[in-house]
C-alpha positions in Angstrom: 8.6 -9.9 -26.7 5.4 -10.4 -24.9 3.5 -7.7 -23.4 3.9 -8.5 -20.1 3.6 -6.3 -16.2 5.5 -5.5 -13.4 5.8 -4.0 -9.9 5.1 -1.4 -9.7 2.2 -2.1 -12.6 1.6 1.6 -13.2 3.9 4.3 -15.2 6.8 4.9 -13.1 6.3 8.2 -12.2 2.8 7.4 -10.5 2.4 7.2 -7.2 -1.2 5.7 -5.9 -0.9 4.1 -2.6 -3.7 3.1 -0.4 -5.3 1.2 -3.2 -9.0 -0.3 -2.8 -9.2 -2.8 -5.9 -12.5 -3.6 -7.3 -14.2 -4.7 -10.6 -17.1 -3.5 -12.1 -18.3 -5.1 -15.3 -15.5 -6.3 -17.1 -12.6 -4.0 -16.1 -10.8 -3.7 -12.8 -10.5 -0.3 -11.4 -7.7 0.8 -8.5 -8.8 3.5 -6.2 -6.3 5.3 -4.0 -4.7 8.2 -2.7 -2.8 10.5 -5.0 1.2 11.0 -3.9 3.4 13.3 -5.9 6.3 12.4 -6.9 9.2 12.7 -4.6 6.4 14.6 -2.7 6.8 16.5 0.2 3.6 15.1 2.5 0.9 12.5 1.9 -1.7 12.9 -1.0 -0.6 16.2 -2.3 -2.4 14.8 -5.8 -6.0 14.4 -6.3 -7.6 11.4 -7.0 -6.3 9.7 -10.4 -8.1 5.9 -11.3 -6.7 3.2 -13.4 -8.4 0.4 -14.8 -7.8 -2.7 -16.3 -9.5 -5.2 -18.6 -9.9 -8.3 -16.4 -8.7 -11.1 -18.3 -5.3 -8.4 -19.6 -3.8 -7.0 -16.4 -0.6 -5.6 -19.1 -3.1 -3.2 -20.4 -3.8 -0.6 -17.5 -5.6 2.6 -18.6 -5.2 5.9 -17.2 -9.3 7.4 -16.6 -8.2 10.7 -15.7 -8.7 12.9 -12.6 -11.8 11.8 -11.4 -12.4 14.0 -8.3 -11.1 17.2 -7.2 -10.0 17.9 -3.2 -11.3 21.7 -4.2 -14.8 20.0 -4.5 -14.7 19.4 -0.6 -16.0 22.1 1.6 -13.7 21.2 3.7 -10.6 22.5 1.2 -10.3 25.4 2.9 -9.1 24.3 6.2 -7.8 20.4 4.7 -6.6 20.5 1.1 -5.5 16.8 1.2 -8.0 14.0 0.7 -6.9 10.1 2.2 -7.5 6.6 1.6 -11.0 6.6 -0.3 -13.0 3.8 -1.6 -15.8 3.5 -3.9 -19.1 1.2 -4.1 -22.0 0.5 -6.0 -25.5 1.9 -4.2 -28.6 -0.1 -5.0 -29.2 2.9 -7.5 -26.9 1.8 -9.6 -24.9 4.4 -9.0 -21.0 4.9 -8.0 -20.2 6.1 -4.5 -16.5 7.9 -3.5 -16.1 7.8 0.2 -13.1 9.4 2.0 -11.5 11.7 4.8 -9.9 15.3 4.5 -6.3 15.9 5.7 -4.1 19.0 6.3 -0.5 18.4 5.6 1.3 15.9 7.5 -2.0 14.0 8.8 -3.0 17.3 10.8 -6.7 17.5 10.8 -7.2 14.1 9.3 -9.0 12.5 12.1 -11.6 15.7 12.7 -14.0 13.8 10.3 -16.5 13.7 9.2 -16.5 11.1 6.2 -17.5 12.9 2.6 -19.1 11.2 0.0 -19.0 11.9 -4.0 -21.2 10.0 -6.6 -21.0 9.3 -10.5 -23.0 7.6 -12.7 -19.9 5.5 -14.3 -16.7 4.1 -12.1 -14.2 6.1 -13.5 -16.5 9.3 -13.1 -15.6 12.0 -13.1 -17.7 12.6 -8.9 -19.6 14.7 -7.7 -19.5 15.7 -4.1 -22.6 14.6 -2.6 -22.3 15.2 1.3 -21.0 13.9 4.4 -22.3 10.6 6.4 -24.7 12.4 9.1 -27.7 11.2 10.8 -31.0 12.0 10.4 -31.0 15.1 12.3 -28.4 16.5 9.9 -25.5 16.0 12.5 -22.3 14.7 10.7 -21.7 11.3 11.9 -18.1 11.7 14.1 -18.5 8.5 16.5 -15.3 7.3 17.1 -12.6 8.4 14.6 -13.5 9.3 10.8 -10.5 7.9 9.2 -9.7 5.4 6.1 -13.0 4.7 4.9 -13.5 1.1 3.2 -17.3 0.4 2.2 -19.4 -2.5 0.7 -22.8 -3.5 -0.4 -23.5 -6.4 1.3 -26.6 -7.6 -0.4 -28.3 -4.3 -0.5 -26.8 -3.1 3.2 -24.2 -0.3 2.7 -21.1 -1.0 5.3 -19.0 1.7 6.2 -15.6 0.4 8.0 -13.9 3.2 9.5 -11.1 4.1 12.3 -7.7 3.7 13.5 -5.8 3.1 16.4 -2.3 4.3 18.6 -1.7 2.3 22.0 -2.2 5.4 24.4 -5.3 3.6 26.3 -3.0 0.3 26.6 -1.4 1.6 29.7 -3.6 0.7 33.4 -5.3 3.6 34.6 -4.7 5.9 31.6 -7.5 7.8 32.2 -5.8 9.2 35.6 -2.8 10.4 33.2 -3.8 13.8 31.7 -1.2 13.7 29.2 -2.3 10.6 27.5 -6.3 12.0 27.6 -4.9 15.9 26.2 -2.6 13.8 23.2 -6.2 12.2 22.6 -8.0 15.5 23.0 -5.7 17.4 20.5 -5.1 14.3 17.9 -8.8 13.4 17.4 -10.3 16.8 18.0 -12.1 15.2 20.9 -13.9 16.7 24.4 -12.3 15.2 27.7 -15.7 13.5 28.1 -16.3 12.2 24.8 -12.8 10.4 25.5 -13.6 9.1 28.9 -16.7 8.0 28.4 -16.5 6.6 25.0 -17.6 2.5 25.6 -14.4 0.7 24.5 -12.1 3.5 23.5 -13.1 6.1 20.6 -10.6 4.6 18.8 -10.4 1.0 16.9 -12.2 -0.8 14.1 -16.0 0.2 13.8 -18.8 0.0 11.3 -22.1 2.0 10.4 -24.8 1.1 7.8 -25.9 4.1 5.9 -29.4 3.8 4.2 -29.9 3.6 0.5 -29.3 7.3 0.1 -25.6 6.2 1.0 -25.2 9.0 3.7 -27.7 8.9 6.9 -27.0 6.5 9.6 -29.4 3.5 9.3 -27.5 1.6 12.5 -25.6 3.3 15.1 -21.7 2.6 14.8 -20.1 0.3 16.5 -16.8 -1.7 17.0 -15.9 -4.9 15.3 -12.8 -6.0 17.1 -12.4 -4.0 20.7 -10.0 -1.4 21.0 -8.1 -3.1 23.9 -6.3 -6.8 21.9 -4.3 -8.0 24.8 -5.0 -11.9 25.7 -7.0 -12.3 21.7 -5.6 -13.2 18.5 -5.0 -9.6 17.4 -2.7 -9.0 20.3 0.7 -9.6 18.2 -0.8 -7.9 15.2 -3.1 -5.0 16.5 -5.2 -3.0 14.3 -3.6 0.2 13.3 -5.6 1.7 10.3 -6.6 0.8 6.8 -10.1 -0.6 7.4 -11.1 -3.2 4.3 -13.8 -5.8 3.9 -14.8 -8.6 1.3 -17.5 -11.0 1.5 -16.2 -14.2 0.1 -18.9 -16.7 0.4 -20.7 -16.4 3.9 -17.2 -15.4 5.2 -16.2 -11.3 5.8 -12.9 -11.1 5.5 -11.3 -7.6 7.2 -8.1 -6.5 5.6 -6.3 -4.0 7.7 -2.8 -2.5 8.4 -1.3 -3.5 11.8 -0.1 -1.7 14.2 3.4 -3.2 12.5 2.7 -0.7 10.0 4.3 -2.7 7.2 1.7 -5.3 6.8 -1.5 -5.9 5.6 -3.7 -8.6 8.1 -6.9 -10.1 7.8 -9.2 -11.2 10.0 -12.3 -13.9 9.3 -16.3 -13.6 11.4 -19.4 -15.1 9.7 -20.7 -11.7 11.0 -20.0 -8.1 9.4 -19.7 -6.8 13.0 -18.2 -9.1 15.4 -16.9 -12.5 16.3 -13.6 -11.8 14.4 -10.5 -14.1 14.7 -7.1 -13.0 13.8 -6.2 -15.2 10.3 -2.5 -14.3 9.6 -0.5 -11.5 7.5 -1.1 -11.0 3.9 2.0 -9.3 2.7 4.4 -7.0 4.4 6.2 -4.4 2.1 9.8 -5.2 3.7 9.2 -9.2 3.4 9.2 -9.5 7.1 7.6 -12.8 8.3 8.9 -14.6 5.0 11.1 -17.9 6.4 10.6 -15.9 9.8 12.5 -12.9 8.9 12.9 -10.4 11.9 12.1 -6.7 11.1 15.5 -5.6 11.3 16.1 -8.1 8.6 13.4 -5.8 6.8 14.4 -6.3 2.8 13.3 -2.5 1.9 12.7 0.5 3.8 9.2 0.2 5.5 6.2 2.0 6.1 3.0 3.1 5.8 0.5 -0.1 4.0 -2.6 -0.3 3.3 -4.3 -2.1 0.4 -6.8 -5.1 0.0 -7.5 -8.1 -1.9 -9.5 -8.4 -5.1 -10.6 -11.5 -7.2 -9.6 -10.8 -10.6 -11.0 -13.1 -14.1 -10.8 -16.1 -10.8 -7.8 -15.3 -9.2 -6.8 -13.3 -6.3 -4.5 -11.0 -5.4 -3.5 -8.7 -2.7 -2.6 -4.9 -3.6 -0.5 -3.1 -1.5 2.1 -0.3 -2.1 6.1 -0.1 -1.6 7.8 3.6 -0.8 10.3 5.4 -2.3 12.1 8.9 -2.1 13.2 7.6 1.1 9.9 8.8 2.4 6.2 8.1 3.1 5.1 10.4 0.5 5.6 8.7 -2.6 4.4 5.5 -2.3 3.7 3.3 -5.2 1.2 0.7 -6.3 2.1 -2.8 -6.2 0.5 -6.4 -6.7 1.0 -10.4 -6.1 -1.3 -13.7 -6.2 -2.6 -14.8 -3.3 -4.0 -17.7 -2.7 -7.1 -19.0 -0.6 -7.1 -22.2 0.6 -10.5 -24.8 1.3 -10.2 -23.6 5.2 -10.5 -20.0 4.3 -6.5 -19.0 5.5 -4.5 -16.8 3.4 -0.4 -17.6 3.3 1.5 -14.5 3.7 3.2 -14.2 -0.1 6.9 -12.9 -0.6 6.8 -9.9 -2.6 7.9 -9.9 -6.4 8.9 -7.8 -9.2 6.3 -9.6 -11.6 3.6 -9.1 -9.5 0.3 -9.2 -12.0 2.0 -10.8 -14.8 0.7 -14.1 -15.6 4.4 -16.0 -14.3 7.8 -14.6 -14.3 9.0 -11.6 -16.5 11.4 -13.0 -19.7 15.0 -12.6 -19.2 15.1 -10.4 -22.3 15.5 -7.1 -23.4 15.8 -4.2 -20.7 14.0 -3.4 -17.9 14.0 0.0 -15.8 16.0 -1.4 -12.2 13.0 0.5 -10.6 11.5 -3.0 -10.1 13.7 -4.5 -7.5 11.4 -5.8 -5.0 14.3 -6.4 -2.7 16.5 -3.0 -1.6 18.8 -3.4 1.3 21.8 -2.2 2.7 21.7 -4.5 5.7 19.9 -1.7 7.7 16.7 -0.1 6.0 15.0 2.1 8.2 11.0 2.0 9.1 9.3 5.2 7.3 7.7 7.7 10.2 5.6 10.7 8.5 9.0 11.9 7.0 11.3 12.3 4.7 15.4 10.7 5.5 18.2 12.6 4.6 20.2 9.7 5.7 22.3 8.1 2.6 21.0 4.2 1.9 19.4 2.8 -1.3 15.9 3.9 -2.8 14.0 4.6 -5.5 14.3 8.0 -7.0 14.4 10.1 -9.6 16.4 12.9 -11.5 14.0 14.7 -13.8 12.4 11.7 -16.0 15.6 9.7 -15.2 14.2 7.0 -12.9 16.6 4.7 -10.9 18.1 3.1 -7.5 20.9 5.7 -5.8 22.9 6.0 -3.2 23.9 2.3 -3.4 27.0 1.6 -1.3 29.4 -1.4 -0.1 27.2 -4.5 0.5 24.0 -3.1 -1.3 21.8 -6.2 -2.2 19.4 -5.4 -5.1 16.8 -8.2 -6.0 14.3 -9.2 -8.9 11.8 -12.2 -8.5 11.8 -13.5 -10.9 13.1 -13.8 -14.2 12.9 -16.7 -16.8 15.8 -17.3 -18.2 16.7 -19.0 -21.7 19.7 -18.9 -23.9 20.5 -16.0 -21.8 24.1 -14.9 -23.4 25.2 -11.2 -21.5 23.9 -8.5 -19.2 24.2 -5.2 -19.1 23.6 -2.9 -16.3 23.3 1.1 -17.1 25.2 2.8 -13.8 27.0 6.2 -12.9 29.2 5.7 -10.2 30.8 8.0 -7.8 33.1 5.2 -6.5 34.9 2.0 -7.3 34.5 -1.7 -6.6 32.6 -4.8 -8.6 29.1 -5.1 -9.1 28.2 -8.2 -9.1 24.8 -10.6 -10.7 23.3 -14.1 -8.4 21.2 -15.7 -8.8 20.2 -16.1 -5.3 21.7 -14.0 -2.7 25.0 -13.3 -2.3 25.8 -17.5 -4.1 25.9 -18.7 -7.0 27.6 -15.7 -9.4 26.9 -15.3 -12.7 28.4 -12.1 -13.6 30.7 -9.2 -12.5 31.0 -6.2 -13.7 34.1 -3.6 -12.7 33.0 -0.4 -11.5 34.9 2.7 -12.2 33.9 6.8 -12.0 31.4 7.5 -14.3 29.1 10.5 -14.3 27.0 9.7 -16.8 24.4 6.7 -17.9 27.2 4.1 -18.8 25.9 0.8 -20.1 28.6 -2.1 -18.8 28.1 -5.6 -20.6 29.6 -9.4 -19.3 28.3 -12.6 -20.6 26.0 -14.3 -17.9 26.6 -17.8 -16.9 22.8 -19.0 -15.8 21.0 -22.4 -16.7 17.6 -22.2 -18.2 14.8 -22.1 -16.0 13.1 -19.4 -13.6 15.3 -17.8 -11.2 15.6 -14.4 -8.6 18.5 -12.3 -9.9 20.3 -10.5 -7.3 23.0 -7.5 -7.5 25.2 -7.0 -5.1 27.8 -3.9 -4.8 31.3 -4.0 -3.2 33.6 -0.6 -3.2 33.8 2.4 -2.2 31.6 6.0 -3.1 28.1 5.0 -4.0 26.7 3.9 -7.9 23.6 4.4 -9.5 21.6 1.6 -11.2 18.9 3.1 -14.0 18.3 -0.3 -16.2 19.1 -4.0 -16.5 19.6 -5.6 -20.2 19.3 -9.6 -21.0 20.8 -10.1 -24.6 
């Protein structure tokens, strides 16, 4: 069969959210955070890159751990390092910027923003220093958090910050509670928090001179903090600070205050002017043919991600979650596409993702790669994990798989290509009873159904398929009693 890709494009037990996509030379390289594996907080890992050849997005490449959080200074009190992202100085060289955490997000807005350089993109870094000002102060203006960075024609752009609505409320500044939340969450004084011009939090921006640390330009915000009566005002700025350049046009990818969505936002300026341009993706679907968020087609959560134009197409890279938590977040892909005005159209998400059409309805495929897992009632993810039973992706030593699927569990692929298509096999253990049973759209149009009885270990049921040629979504939906396990999908 061809060598082909899907979501989630990297080895299955590899969690990389936060990803910041970018190419240099002729491979593209995806830097992010580093979850473990049903993990217990954010970023326990440290940083691991990919890479990619850009004209073979199958053929991803492991580089290794290319910085340590023990290089930090900072380890000691925050062993956790964030969303980074890395850029090319005018020396040629590579630059890693990013924040320190403690567990949970404690400590991960004290700043300051640390900086590690190599020589090559896949390193391995050094740590360098922290973005300061002349003086030697560390640059904390505002809040140090989710560093995105580019070289805009020789000027190095830091894009920094993030956002809660505790100033939203009229005369907040008479409410002690609200100023001692701020005081305690961003390690702020009373007076840097009163007196801060337009809030200390929101979207801001320092350039650094060429020695890619000391502030060239004071910071300063590039959307205010306060959205109400502008275009941001449904879909406020939460964290996840991106930018591209794509012609004269900057282009500010951000998560929303939605939390589940990635948003851009369009100035002819790096530092102003912007207009709010639409959502890219959301990790639960929500917004596709005006689906409601308690319509959400996966449990939601944290997002953050950006766009990247790849061998001349683009695509959006976001991540899904799984372990029914926010700590084990996984990378995922889709096309976008940019139309002559400059507007992006929010894309569904798929379980092809990078691969260059839909994946061939042949041979077996780990069920892992549902982009659509619903019980009617996924929960949004909160800086936790659920102990709640719904459906999710999880794993059982290096047994990979969907559990805790129960009555009315929809499970969905998009999409396959099918052709001659004869049977399918599902490999289950079941705790329960009932029919499985395969669509090829949701919930019409059946093409198989299997019987589910007791089984408590990997049991491989086979039916012949009744499908047409052609590309279609496959969808799996569950009907009985207990709960089953799905590990892998077979065409024959």
């Amino acid at each position: 069969m061809t060598k082909q890709v899907y979501n989630p494009f990297l080895p299955l037990n590899e969690c990389i959210p936060d990803g910041e996509p970018h190419v240099f030379g002729d491979r593209v390289y995806l830097y992010g955070s580093h979850d473990k594996e049903g993990g217990e907080t954010f970023c326990m890992l440290d940083y691991t890159v990919y890479s990619a050849p850009v004209d073979d997005l199958t053929d991803w490449r492991c580089e290794g751990v290319i910085y340590k959080a023990s290089q930090d200074p900072d380890y000691k009190e925050r062993k956790y390092m964030y969303a980074p992202d890395v850029v090319r100085g005018n020396d040629g060289r590579y630059y890693l910027y990013y924040c320190m955490s403690g567990a949970y997000g404690k400590g991960g807005y004290f700043g300051p923003i640390s900086v590690a350089v190599s020589d090559t993109p896949a390193g391995k870094y050094e740590y360098l220093g922290f973005v300061r000002y002349p003086d030697g102060r560390p640059m904390k203006k505002f809040v140090c958090f989710d560093p995105g960075v580019i070289n805009d024609n020789g000027v190095i752009r830091i894009y920094y910050g993030t956002q809660v609505d505790y100033e939203q409320k009229d005369n907040w500044q008479d409410d002690d509670s609200i100023v001692q939340k701020e005081m305690e969450m961003y390690n702020k004084s009373r007076e840097e928090i009163l007196t801060t011009e337009g809030s200390v939090m929101g979207p801001c921006m320092v350039v650094v001179e060429d020695d890619m640390m000391t502030v060239k330009e004071e910071p300063k915000h590039i959307i205010p903090y306060d959205t109400r009566g502008t275009s941001f005002e449904s879909h406020p700025f939460f964290e996840a600070s991106s930018m591209r350049k794509i012609g004269n046009t900057y282009y500010f990818i951000y998560s929303s205050k939605q939390n589940h969505e990635l948003c851009y936002a369009t100035s002819k300026y790096p530092d102003r002017d912007f207009v709010f341009g639409g959502t890219i993706v959301s990790n639960g679907d929500v917004g596709i043919n005006g689906r409601e968020e308690q319509d959400r087609l996966n449990m939601t959560g944290t997002t953050h991600g950006s766009i990247e134009n790849i061998n001349g197409q683009w695509y959006v890279f976001y991540h899904r979650l799984t372990h029914k938590s926010d700590y084990s977040r996984q990378a995922c892909a889709e096309k976008i596409f940019i139309a002559e005005d400059g507007s992006i159209n929010q894309v569904e998400i798929t379980s092809c993702g990078l691969n260059n059409g839909a994946l061939i309805a042949e041979g077996a495929y780990p069920a892992v790669i549902a982009c659509n897992i619903t019980n009617g009632n996924m929960p949004h993810g909160c800086n936790s994990i659920y102990t709640e039973s719904f459906p999710n992706v999880t794993n059982r030593g290096e047994d990979r798989f969907i559990g805790e699927i129960s009555d009315g569990t929809l499970i969905g692929y998009k999409y396959f290509s099918f052709k001659n298509a004869a049977e399918l096999s599902v490999v289950i253990t079941a705790a329960g009873s009932g029919t499985l049973t395969a669509y090829k759209d949701m919930g019409k149009s059946e093409i198989a159904r299997f019987a589910v009885s007791p089984v408590s270990d990997w049991t491989e049921f086979t039916e012949k398929i009744s499908i047409e040629d052609g590309v279609h979504p496959l969808y799996f939906i569950y009907r009985g009693t207990g709960t089953i396990e799905l590990k892998q999908i077979v065409f024959s």
